[in-house]
TITI-541775 format. One record per residue (C-alpha): residue number from 1; x, y, z. Coordinates in pm, whole numbers, plus 50000, padded with zeros to 5 digits. Layout:
% TITI-541775
NODE  num      x      y      z
NODE  NUM      X      Y      Z
...
//
This chain:
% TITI-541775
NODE  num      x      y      z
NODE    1  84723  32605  06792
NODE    2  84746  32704  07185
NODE    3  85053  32507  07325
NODE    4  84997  32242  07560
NODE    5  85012  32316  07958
NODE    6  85310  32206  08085
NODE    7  85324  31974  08357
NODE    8  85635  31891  08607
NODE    9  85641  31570  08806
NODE   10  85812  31531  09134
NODE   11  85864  31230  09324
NODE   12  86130  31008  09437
NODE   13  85970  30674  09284
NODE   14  86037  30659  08995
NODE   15  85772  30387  08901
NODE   16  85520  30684  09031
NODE   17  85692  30938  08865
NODE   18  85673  30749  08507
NODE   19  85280  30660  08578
NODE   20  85201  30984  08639
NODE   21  85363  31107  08335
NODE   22  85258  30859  08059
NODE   23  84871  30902  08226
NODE   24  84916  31264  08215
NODE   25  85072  31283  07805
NODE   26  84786  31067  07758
NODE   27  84580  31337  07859
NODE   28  84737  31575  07608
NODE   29  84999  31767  07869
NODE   30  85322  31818  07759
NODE   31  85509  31629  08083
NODE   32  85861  31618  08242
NODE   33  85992  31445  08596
NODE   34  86268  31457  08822
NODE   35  86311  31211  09120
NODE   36  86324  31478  09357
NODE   37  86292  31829  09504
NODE   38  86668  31957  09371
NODE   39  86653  31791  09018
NODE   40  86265  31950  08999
NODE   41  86461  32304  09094
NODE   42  86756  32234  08790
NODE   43  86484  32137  08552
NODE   44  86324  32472  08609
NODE   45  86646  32671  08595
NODE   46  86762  32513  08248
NODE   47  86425  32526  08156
NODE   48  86321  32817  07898
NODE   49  85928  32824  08006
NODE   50  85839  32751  08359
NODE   51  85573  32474  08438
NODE   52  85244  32557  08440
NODE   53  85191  32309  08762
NODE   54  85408  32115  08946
NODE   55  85292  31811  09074
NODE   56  85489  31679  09365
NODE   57  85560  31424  09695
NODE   58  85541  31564  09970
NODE   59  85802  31342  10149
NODE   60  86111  31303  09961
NODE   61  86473  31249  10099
NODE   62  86669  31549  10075
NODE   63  86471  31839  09918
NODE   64  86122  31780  10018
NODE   65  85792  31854  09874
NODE   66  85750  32139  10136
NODE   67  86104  32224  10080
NODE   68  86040  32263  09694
NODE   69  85732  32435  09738
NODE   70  85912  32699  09960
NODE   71  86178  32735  09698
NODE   72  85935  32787  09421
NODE   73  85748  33076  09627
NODE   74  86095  33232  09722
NODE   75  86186  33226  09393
NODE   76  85869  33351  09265
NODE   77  85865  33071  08950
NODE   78  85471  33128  08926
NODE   79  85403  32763  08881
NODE   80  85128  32656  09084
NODE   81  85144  32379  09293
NODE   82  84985  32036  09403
NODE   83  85099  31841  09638
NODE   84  85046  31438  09677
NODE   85  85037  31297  09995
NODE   86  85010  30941  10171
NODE   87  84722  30890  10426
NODE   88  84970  30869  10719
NODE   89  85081  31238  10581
NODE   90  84780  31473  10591
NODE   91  84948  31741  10837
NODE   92  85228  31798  10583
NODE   93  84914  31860  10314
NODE   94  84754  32104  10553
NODE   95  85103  32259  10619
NODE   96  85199  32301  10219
NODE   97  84807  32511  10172
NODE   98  84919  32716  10434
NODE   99  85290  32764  10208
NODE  100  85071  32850  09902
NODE  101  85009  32489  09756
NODE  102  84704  32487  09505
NODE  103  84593  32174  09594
NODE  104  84687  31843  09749
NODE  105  84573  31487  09668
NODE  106  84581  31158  09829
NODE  107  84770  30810  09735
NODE  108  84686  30683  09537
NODE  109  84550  30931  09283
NODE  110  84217  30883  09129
NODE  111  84289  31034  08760
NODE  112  83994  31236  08750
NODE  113  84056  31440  09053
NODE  114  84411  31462  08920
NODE  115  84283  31621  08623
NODE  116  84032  31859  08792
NODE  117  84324  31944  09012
NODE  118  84563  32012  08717
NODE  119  84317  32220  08543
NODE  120  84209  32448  08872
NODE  121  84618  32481  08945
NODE  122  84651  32647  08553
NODE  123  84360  32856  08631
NODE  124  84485  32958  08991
NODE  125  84850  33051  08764
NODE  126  84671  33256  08483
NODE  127  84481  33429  08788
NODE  128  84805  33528  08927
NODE  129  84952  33626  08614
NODE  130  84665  33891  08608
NODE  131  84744  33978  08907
NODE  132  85068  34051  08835
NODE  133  84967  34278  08549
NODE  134  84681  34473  08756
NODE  135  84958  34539  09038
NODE  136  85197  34665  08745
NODE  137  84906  34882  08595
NODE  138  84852  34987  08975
NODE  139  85218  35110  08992
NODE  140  85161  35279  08678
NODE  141  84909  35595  08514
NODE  142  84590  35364  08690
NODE  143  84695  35516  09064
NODE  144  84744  35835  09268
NODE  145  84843  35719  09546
NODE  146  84588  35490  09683
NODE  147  84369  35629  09459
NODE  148  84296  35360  09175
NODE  149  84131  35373  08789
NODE  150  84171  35322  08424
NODE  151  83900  35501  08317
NODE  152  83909  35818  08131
NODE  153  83726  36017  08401
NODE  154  83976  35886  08664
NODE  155  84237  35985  08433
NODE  156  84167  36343  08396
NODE  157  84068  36339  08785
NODE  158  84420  36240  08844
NODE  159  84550  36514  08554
NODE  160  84377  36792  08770
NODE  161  84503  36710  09110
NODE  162  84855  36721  08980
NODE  163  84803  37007  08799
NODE  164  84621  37173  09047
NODE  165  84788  37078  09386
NODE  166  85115  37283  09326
NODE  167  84911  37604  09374
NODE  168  84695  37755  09640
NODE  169  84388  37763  09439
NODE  170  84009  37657  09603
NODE  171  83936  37309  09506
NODE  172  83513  37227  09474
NODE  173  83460  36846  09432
NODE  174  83175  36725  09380
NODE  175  83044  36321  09401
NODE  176  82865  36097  09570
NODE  177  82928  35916  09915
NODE  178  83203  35671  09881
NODE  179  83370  35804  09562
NODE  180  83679  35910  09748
NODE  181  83674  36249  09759
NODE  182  83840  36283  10092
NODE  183  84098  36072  09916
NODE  184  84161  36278  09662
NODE  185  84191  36601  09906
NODE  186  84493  36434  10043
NODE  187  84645  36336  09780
NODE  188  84629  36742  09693
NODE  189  84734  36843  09975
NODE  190  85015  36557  09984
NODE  191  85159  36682  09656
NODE  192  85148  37042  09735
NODE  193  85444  37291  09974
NODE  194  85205  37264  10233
NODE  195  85244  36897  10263
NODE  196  85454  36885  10559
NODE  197  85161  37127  10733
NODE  198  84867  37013  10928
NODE  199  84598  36872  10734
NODE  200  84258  36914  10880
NODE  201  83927  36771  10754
NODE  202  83539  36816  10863
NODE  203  83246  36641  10718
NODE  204  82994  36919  10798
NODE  205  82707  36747  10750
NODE  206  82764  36537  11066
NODE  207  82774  36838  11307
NODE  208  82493  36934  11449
NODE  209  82409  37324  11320
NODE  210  82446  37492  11636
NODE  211  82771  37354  11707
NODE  212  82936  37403  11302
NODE  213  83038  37736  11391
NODE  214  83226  37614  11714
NODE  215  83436  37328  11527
NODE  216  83487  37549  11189
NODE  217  83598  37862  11438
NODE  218  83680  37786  11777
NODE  219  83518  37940  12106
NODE  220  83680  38069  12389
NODE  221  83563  37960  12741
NODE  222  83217  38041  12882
NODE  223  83055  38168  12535
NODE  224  82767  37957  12567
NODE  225  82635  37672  12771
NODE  226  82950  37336  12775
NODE  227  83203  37603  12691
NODE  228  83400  37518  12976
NODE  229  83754  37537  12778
NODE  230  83870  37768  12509
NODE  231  83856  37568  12195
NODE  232  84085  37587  11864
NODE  233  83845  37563  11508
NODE  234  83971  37403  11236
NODE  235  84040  37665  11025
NODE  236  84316  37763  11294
NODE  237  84399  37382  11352
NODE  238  84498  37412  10965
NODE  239  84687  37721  10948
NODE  240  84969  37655  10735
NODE  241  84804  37346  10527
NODE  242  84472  37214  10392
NODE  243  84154  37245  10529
NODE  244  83877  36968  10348
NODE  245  83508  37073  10442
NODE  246  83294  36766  10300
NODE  247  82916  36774  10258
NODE  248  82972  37163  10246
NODE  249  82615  37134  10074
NODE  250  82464  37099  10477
NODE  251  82548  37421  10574
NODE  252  82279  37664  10673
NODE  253  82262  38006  10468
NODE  254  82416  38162  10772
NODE  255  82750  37946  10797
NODE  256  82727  37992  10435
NODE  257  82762  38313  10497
NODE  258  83064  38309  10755
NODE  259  83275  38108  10519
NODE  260  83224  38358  10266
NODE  261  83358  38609  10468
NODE  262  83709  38379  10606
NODE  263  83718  38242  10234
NODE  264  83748  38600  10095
NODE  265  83904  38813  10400
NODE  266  84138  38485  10561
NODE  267  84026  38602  10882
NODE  268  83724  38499  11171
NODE  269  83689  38584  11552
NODE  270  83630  38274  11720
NODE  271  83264  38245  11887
NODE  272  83225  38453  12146
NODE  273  83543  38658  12123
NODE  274  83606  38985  11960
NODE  275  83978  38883  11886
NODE  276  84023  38861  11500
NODE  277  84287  38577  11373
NODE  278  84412  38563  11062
NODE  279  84450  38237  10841
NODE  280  84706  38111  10563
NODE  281  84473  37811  10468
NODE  282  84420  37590  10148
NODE  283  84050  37512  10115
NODE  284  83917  37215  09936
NODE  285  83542  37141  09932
NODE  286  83329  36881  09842
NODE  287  82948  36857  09786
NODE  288  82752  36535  09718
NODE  289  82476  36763  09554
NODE  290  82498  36958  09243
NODE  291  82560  37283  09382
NODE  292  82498  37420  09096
NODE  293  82119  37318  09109
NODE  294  82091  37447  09486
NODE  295  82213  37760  09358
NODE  296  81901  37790  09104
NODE  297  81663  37639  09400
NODE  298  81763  37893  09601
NODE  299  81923  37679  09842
NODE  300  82268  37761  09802
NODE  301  82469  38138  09788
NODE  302  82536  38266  09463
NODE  303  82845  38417  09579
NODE  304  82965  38141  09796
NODE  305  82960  37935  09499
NODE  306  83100  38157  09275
NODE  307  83371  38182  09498
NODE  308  83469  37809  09604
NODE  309  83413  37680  09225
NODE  310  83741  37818  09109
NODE  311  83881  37455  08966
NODE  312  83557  37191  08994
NODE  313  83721  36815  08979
NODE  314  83384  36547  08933
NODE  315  83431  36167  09079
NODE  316  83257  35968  08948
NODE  317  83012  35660  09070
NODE  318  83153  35336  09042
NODE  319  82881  35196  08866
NODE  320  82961  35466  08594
NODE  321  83297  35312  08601
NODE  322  83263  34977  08608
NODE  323  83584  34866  08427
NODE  324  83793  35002  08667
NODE  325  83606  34746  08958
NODE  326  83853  34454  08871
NODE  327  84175  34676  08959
NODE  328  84003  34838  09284
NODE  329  83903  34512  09390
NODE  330  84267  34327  09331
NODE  331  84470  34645  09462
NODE  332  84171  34645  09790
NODE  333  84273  34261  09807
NODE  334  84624  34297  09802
NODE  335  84578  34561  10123
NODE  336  84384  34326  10339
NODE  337  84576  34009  10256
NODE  338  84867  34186  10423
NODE  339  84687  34331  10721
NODE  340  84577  33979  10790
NODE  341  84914  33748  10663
NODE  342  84675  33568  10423
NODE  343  84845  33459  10102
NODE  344  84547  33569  09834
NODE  345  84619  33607  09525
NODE  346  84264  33695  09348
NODE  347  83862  33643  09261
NODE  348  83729  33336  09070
NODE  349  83573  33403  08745
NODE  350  83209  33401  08907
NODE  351  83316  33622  09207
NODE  352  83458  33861  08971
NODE  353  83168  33868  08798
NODE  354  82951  33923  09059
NODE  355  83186  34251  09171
NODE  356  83134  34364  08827
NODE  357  82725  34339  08804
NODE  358  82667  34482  09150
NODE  359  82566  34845  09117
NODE  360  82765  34998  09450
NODE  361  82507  35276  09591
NODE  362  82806  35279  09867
NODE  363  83104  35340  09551
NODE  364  83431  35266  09614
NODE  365  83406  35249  10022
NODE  366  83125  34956  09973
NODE  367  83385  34768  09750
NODE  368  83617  34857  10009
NODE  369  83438  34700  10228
NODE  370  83283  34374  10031
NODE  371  83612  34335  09962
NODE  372  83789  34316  10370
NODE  373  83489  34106  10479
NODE  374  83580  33805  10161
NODE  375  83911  33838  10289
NODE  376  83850  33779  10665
NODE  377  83606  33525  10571
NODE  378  83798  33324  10291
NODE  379  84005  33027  10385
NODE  380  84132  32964  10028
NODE  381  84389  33168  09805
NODE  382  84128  33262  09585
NODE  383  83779  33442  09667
NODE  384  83530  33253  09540
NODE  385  83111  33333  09501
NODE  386  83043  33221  09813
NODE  387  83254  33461  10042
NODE  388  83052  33735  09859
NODE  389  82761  33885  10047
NODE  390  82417  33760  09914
NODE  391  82312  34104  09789
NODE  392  82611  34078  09600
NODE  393  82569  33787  09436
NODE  394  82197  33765  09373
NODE  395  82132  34160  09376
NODE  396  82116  34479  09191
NODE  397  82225  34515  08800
NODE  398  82328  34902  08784
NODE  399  82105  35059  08555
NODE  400  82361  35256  08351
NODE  401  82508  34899  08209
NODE  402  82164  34795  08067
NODE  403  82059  34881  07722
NODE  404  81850  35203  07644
NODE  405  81472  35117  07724
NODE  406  81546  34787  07944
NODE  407  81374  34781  08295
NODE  408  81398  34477  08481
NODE  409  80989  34438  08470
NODE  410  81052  34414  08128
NODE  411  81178  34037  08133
NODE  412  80928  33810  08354
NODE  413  81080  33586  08586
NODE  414  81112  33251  08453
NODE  415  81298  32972  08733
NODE  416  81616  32865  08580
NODE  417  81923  32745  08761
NODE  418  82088  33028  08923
NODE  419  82433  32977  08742
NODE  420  82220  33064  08428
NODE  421  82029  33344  08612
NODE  422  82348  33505  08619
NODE  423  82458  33449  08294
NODE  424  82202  33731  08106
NODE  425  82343  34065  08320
NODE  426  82660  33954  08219
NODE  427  82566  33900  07852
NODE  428  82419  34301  07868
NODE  429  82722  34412  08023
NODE  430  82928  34257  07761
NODE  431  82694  34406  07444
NODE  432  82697  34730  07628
NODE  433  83068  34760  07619
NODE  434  83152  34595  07266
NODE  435  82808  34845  07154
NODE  436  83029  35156  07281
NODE  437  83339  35052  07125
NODE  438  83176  34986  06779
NODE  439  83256  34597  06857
NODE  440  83653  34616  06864
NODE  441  83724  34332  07089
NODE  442  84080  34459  07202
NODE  443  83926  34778  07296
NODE  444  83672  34607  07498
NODE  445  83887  34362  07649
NODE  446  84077  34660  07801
NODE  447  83809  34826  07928
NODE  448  83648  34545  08112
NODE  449  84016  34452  08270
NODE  450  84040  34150  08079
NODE  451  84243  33963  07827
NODE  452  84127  33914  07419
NODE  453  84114  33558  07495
NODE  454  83878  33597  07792
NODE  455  83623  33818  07608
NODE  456  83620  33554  07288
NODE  457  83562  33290  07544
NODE  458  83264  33468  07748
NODE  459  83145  33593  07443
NODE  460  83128  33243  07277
NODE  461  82975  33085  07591
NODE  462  82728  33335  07638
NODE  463  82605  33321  07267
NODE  464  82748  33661  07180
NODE  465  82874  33575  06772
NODE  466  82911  33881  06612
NODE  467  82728  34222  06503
NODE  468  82421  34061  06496
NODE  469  82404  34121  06880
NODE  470  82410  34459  06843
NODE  471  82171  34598  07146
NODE  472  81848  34810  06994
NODE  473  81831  35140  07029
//
């Protein structure tokens, strides 16, 4: 049997207090009081579990409510709290959200609201809780720097760049937009002897063809038409450290060419000079193309390829990866709530959700990014549905989490609330995942970033009983 929630009651009345506590017993909490903000505080030293939720006054001789709630947060007890306040006393309610308070209520308290209170302040504490425990996996084998994921592909993409940074070996990535590759090319260079060097990138594809040569090489002053200055490339920009060359895929068979040549020889003569420098320069490339496949279309240089793909480390999509979207989006979170002071502490279960369905054609930057804008635009502690973007919400199931042969012609539209809607991707997603682990719930439960509990609760309310689910095919 699950023990009861436990409930702490704080107010100086003690008539209040003892109300509060016999209606809230009767409810089937397990309920203490104290008749004020420094008895609550000795309860919860002597105590040997914390309170789930402390309900307290806001104006209380000596230790106030806003006093107590300070003291919890500085002394991070985890107990959420709600505060109660008089109608005279609605700034000091306003004041305690902006300390971290879960909720407030007015005098005197409806019993209902109470209870929906008490129940969203035990959800708001298990939500930071697993918090807690994604931070702690973030500090641990999940990140590389700011580089975050559990998942096995993540985890030998971190294995390589340690193993691979200490030398001065060519590095070919290869991924699509957003997956972080120019992420992971500093982290390289960050954990190599070059670290303290310059550290130079160029995403090739956004330079124009007849200037590529000028920014990888330099030119020296009247070489062609605007070459009013002598200009340094980047390969001599680098000299000493890392040079990243992104979308290295864009380059014309004649560039392809030239970076042969400096890749092999370490040398170039800026445009329009004779003078021949020579470069000690780390290379790291990155394609979002299989270069591979250019190579056979003809599209791409044998040689060149032969030559860059000395270690090849793959990222890969998010959608691919979709366990790993709770952690990005709580360690993303935790980022922005400090750029902007905000106290957030995580995503509702329907937010989350909604994260986890969408199918991220952007990767990891679009989450990035979902994720800044809910922040900005949130004026709770927790991100709920509606600071999600609609597409989010209402749009695209990734293909790769559907079962084999399912197109999304294949089920008709039928109207249906959208809450319901909703519920069916989710119910795939969770068959997919208990399918590919052979249906061992703690297995699952890992991968999707969630507890046991969790899954045996969203598996029970979206009719998912047993092996009989298993997806065809």
């Amino acid at each position: 049997m699950a023990p009861k929630h436990k409930i702490l009651i704080v107010d100086d009345d003690p008539i209040v207090a003892e109300s509060l506590e016999e209606l809230l017993r009767g409810s089937g909490y397990e309920v203490s009081s104290a008749l004020g903000g420094r008895e609550a505080l000795a309860i919860i030293e002597e105590a040997g579990r914390v309170p789930d939720a402390i309900i307290t006054d806001v104006v209380m001789p000596g230790v106030s409510g806003l006093d107590l709630l300070r003291e919890v947060r500085k002394r991070k007890i985890g107990s959420a709290v709600i505060v109660l306040t008089g109608y005279g006393t609605v700034e000091s309610a306003v004041e305690a959200l902006r300390l971290g308070a879960a909720d407030y209520l007015t005098k005197p308290v409806v019993e209902s609201e109470l209870e929906l209170a008490i129940e969203r302040a035990i959800q708001q504490k298990a939500l930071l809780h697993e918090n807690a425990q994604l931070r702690k996996q973030l500090r641990g084998k999940a990140s590389l720097d700011s580089i975050v994921g559990r998942d096995a592909r993540m985890q030998r993409v971190f294995e390589l760049v340690e193993a691979v940074a200490p030398s001065r070996t060519t590095v070919l990535m290869s991924g699509e937009s957003g997956t972080g590759k120019s992420m992971i090319a500093h982290a390289i260079h960050d954990r190599s002897d070059r670290a303290k060097q310059p550290y130079v990138e160029l995403a090739c594809g956004s330079i124009p063809e007849t200037l590529l040569e000028s920014e990888l090489f330099g030119h020296v002053r009247g070489s062609f038409t605007g070459a009013h200055t002598d200009k340094v490339g980047k390969f001599q920009a680098a000299h000493g450290g890392t040079l990243f060359l992104d979308e290295i895929n864009s380059a014309s068979p004649g560039m392809q060419l030239k970076l042969l040549r400096v890749l092999q020889e370490r040398r170039f003569e800026p445009v329009g000079s004779n003078e021949t420098i020579e470069v000690d320069v780390r290379v790291i490339l990155a394609s979002n193309e299989a270069l591979d496949k250019l190579v056979a279309e003809g599209r791409f240089r044998q040689d060149l390829y032969y030559r860059i793909n000395v270690v090849q480390i793959d990222l890969p999509a998010l959608r691919d990866r979709a366990n790993d979207i709770p952690l990005l989006a709580a360690h993303f979170l935790e980022g922005f709530a400090a750029e902007l002071g905000k106290e957030l502490i995580g995503f509702s279960d329907e937010a989350m959700a909604a994260l986890v369905r969408y199918s991220y054609p952007g990767n990891v930057r679009e989450l990035s990014n979902i994720v800044e804008r809910a922040a900005v635009l949130t004026s709770k502690p927790t991100i709920g549905i509606e600071s999600l973007p609609a597409h989010v919400v209402s749009g695209e199931v990734s293909m790769t989490i559907l079962p084999a042969g399912y197109t999304r012609d294949d089920a008709p539209w039928e109207p249906m609330p959208l809450v319901e809607a909703l519920k069916e991707p989710e119910r795939l997603i969770l068959l997919r995942a208990l399918e590919a682990n052979d249906w061992n719930r703690s297995v699952t439960a890992d991968q999707l970033g969630i507890n046991r509990t969790t899954l045996y609760k969203k598996m029970k309310s979206l009719g998912i009983s047993g092996d009989e689910d298993r997806l065809a095919g």
